[in-house]
TORKOL-4160 file (C-alpha; in steps of 0.2 Angstrom, whole numbers, padded with zeros to 4 digits, m for minus):
224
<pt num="1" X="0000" Y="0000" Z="0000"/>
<pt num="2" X="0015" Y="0013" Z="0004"/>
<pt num="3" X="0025" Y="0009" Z="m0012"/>
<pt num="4" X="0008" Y="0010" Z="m0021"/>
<pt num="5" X="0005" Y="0028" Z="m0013"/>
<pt num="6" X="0023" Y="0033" Z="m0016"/>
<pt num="7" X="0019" Y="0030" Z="m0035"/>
<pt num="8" X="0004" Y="0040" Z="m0033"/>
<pt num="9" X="0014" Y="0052" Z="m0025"/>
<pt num="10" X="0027" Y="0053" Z="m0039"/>
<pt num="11" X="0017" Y="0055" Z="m0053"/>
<pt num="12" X="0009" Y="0071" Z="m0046"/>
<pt num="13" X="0026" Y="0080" Z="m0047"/>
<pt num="14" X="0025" Y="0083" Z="m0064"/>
<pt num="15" X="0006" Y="0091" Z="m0067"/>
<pt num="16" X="0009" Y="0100" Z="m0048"/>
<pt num="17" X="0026" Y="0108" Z="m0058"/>
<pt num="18" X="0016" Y="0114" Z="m0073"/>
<pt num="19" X="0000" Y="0118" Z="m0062"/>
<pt num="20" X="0014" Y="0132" Z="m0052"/>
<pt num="21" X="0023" Y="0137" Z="m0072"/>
<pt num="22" X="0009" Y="0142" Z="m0079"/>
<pt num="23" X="0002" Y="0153" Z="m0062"/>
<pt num="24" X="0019" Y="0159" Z="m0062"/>
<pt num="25" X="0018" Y="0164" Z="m0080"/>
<pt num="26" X="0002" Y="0170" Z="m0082"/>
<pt num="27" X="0002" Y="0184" Z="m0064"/>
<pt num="28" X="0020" Y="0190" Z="m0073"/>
<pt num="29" X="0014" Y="0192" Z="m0091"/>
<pt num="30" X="m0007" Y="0199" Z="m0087"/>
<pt num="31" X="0006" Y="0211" Z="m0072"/>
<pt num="32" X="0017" Y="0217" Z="m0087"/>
<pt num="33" X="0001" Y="0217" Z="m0100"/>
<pt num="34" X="m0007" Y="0228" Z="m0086"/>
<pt num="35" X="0008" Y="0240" Z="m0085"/>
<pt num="36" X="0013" Y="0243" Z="m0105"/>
<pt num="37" X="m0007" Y="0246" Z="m0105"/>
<pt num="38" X="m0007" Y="0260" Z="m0093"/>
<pt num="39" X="0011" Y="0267" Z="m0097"/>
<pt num="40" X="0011" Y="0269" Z="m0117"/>
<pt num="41" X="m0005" Y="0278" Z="m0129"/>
<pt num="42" X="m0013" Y="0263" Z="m0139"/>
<pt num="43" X="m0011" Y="0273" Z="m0155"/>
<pt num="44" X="0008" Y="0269" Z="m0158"/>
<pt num="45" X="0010" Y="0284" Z="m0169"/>
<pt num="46" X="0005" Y="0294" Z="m0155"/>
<pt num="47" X="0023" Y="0303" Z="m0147"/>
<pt num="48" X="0033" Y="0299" Z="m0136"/>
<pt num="49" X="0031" Y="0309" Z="m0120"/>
<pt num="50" X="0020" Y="0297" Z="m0111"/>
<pt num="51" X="0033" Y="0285" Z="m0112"/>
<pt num="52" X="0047" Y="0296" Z="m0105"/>
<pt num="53" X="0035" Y="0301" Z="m0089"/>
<pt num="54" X="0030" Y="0279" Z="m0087"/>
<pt num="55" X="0047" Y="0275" Z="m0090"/>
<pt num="56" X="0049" Y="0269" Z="m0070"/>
<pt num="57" X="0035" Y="0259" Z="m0076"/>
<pt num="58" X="0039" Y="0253" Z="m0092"/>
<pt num="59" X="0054" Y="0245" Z="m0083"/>
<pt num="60" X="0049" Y="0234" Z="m0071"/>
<pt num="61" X="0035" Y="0228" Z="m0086"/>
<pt num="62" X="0048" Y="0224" Z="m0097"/>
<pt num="63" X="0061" Y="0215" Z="m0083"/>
<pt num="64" X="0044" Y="0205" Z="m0079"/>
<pt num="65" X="0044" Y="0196" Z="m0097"/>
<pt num="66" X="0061" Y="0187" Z="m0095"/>
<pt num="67" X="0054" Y="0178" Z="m0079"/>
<pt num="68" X="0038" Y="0174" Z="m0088"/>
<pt num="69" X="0045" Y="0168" Z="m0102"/>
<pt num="70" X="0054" Y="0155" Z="m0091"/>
<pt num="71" X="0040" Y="0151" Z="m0083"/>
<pt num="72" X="0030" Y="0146" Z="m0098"/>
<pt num="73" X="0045" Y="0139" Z="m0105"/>
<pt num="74" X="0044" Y="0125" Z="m0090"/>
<pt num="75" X="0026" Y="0127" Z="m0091"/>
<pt num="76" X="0030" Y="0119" Z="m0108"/>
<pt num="77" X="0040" Y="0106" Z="m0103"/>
<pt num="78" X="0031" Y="0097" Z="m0090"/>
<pt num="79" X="0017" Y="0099" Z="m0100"/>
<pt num="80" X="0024" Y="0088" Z="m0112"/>
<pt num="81" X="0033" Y="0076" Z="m0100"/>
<pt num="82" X="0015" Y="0074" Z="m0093"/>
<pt num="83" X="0007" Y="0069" Z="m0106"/>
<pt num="84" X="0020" Y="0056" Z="m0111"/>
<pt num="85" X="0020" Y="0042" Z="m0121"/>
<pt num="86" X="0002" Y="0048" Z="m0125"/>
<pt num="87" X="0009" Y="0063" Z="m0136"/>
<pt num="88" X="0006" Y="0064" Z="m0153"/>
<pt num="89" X="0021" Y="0070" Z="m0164"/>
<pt num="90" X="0010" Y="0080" Z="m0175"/>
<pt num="91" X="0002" Y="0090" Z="m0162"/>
<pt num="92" X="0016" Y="0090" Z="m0150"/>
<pt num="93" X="0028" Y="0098" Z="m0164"/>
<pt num="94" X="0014" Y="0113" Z="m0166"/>
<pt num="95" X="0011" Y="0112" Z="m0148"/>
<pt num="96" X="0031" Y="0116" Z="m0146"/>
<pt num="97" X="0034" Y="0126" Z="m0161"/>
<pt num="98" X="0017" Y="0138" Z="m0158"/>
<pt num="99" X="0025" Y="0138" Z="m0140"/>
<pt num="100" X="0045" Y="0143" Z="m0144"/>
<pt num="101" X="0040" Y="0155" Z="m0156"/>
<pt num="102" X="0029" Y="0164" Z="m0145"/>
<pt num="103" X="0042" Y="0167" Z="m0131"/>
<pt num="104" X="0053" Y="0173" Z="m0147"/>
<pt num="105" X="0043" Y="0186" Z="m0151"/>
<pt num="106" X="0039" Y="0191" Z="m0134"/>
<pt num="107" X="0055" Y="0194" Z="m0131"/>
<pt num="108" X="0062" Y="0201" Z="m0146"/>
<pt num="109" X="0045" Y="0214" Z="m0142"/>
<pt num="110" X="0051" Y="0220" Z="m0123"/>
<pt num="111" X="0069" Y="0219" Z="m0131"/>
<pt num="112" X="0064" Y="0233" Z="m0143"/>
<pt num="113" X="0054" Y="0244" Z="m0132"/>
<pt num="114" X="0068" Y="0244" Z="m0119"/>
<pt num="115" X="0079" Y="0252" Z="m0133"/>
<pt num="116" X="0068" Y="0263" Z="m0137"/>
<pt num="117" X="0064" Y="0269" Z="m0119"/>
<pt num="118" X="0082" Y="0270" Z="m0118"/>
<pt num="119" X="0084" Y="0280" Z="m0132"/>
<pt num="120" X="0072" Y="0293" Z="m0131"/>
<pt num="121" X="0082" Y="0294" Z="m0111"/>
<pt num="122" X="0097" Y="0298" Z="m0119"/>
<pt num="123" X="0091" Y="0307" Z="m0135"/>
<pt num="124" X="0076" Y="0314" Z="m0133"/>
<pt num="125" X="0076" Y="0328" Z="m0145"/>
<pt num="126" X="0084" Y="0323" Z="m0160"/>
<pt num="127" X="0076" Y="0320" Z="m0177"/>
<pt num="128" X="0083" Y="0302" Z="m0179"/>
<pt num="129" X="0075" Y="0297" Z="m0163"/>
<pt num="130" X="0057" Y="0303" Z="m0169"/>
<pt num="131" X="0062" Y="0291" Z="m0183"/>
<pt num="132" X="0067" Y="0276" Z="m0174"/>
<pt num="133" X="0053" Y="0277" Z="m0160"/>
<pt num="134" X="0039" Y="0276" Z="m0174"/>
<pt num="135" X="0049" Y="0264" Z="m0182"/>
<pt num="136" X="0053" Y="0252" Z="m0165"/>
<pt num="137" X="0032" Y="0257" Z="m0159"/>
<pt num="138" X="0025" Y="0253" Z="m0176"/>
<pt num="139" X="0035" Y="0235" Z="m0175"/>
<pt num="140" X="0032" Y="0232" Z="m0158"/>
<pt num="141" X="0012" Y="0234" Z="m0162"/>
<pt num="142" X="0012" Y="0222" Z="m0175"/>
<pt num="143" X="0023" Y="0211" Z="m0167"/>
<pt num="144" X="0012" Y="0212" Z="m0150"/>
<pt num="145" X="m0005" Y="0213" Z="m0159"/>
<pt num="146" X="m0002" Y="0200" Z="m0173"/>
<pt num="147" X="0011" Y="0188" Z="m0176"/>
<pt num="148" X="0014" Y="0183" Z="m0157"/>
<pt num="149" X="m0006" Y="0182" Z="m0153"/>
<pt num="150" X="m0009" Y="0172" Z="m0169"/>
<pt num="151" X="0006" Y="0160" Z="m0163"/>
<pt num="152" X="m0003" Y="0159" Z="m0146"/>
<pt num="153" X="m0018" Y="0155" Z="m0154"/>
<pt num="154" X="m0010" Y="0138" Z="m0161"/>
<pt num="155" X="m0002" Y="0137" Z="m0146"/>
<pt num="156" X="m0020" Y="0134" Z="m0138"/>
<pt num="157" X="m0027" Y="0124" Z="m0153"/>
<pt num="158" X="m0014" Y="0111" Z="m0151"/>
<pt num="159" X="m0014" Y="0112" Z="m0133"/>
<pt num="160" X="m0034" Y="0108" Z="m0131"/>
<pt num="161" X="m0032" Y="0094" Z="m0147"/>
<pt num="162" X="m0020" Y="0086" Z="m0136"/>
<pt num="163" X="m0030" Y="0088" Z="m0118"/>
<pt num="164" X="m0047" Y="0081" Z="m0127"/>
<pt num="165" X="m0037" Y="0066" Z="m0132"/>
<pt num="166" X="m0026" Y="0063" Z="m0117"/>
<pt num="167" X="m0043" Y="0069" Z="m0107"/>
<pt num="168" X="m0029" Y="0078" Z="m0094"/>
<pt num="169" X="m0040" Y="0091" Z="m0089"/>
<pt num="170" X="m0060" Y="0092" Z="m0090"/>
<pt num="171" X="m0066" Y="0091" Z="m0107"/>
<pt num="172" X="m0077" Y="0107" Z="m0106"/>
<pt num="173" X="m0060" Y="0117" Z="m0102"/>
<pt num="174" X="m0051" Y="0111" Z="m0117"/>
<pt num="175" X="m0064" Y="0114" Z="m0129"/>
<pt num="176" X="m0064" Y="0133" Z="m0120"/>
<pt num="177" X="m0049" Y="0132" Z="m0127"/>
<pt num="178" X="m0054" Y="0131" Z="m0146"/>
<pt num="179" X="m0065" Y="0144" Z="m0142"/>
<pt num="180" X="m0053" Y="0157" Z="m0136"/>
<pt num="181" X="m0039" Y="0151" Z="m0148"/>
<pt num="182" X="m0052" Y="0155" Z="m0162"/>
<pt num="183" X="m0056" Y="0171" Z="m0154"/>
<pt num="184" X="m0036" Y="0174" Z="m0155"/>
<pt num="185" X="m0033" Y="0170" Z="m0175"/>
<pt num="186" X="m0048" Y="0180" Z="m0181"/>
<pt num="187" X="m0045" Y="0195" Z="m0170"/>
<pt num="188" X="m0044" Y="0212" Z="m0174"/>
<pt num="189" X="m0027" Y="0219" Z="m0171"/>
<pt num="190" X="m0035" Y="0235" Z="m0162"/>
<pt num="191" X="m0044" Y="0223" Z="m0149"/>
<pt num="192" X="m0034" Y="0230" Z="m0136"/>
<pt num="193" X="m0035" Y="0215" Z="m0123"/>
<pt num="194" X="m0037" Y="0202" Z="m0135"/>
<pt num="195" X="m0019" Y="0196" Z="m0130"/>
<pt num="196" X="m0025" Y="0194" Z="m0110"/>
<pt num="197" X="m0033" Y="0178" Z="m0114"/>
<pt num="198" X="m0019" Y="0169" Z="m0117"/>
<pt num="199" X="m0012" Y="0171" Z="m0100"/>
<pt num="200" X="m0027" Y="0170" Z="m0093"/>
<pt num="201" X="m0033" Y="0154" Z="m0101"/>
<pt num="202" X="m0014" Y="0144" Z="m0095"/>
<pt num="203" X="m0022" Y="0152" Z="m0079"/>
<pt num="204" X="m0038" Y="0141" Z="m0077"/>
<pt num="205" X="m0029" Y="0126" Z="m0086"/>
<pt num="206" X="m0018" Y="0130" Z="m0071"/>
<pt num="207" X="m0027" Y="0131" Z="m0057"/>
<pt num="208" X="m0037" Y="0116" Z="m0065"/>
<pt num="209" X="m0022" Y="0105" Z="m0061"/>
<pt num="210" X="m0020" Y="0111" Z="m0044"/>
<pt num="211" X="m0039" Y="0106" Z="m0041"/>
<pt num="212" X="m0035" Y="0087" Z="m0050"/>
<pt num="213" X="m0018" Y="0086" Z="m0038"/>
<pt num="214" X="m0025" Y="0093" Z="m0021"/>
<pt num="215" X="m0041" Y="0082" Z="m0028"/>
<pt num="216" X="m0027" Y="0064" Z="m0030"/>
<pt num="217" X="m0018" Y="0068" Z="m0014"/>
<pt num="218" X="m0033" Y="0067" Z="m0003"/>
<pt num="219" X="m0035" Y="0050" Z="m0011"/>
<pt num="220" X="m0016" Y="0045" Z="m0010"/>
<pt num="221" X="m0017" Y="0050" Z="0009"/>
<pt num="222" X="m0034" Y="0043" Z="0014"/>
<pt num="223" X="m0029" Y="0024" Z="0005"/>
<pt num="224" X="m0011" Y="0024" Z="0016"/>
């Protein structure tokens, strides 16, 4: 009965680890989303003095997306180590792919505004710096608003194909997940929080597993 409950035990490492990731991901991204949201004009030919005054702001959002990035790049992994030698190769390569390319452009994104906020620190005033910050704000938008939201789009697609089938998680949640992701690829790049609901959907799939976990040790501990 002990070894049997040590087994129990051992298995629930994995989803608790991902269950933690993806909270740890989603607070740090929806807290930086927050913080760009209020710091910066949703017009992004709009100039550059609200920037300056948020810049205080604008840094600690963009140190954020590092630790986030992290975080679902574990979330990714135990995911997938999880699922096992249940996983599908074609699913679980656009699972991975949908997933590394979104980190990507995340962080080629906060990489680009911090050298625009450092730049209009240092050069405020000059004509090539008007320039390069409608430049680095037009890029930014479409990278933000587009490419990486359609990325985590697939990213939730494959992710719920693959919890239908492997039924990890409640079947009304993953197919909430076709839902959202379809909201994602047809989206109007103006909808401004349009790209909150990726975070927020690792979030339920998240706390889900906590539920599941807290759920299999009351069981491990009452058989023992």
């Amino acid at each position: 009965m002990r070894d049997e409950a040590d087994a129990i035990r051992e298995r629930m490492r994995t989803p608790r680890a991902a269950a933690v990731a993806g909270v740890l991901f989603s607070v740090l991204l929806m807290t930086s989303q927050a913080l760009i949201w209020l710091s910066i004009p949703d017009n992004p030919w709009a100039p550059a003095m609200q920037e300056l005054r948020n810049s205080r702001a604008l840094a600690i959002s963009l140190n954020l997306i590092p630790f986030a990035g992290i975080a679902f790049l574990w979330f990714i992994a135990v995911v997938r180590d999880r699922i096992g030698d249940l996983e599908d190769r074609f699913f679980a390569t656009v699972f991975l792919g949908s997933g590394l390319l979104y980190v990507a452009m995340l962080f080629i994104a906060a990489a680009t505004a911090g050298a625009l906020v450092g730049l209009l620190q240092n050069l405020p005033d000059s004509q090539p710096t008007a320039a390069a910050y409608f430049f680095g704000r037009a890029e930014i938008y479409r990278i933000t608003s587009i490419y990486s939201t359609r990325m985590a789009g697939v990213f939730m697609m494959s992710s719920s194909t693959i919890f239908v089938r492997t039924q990890i998680i409640p079947r009304w949640l993953a197919f909430a997940g076709f839902v959202l992701a379809l909201t994602l690829l047809v989206s109007i790049g103006s909808i401004k929080f349009v790209a909150a609901l990726f975070p927020f959907w690792v979030l339920l799939i998240s706390l889900c597993i906590l539920v599941q976990n807290r759920r299999s040790w009351r069981g491990a501990a009452a058989s023992t």
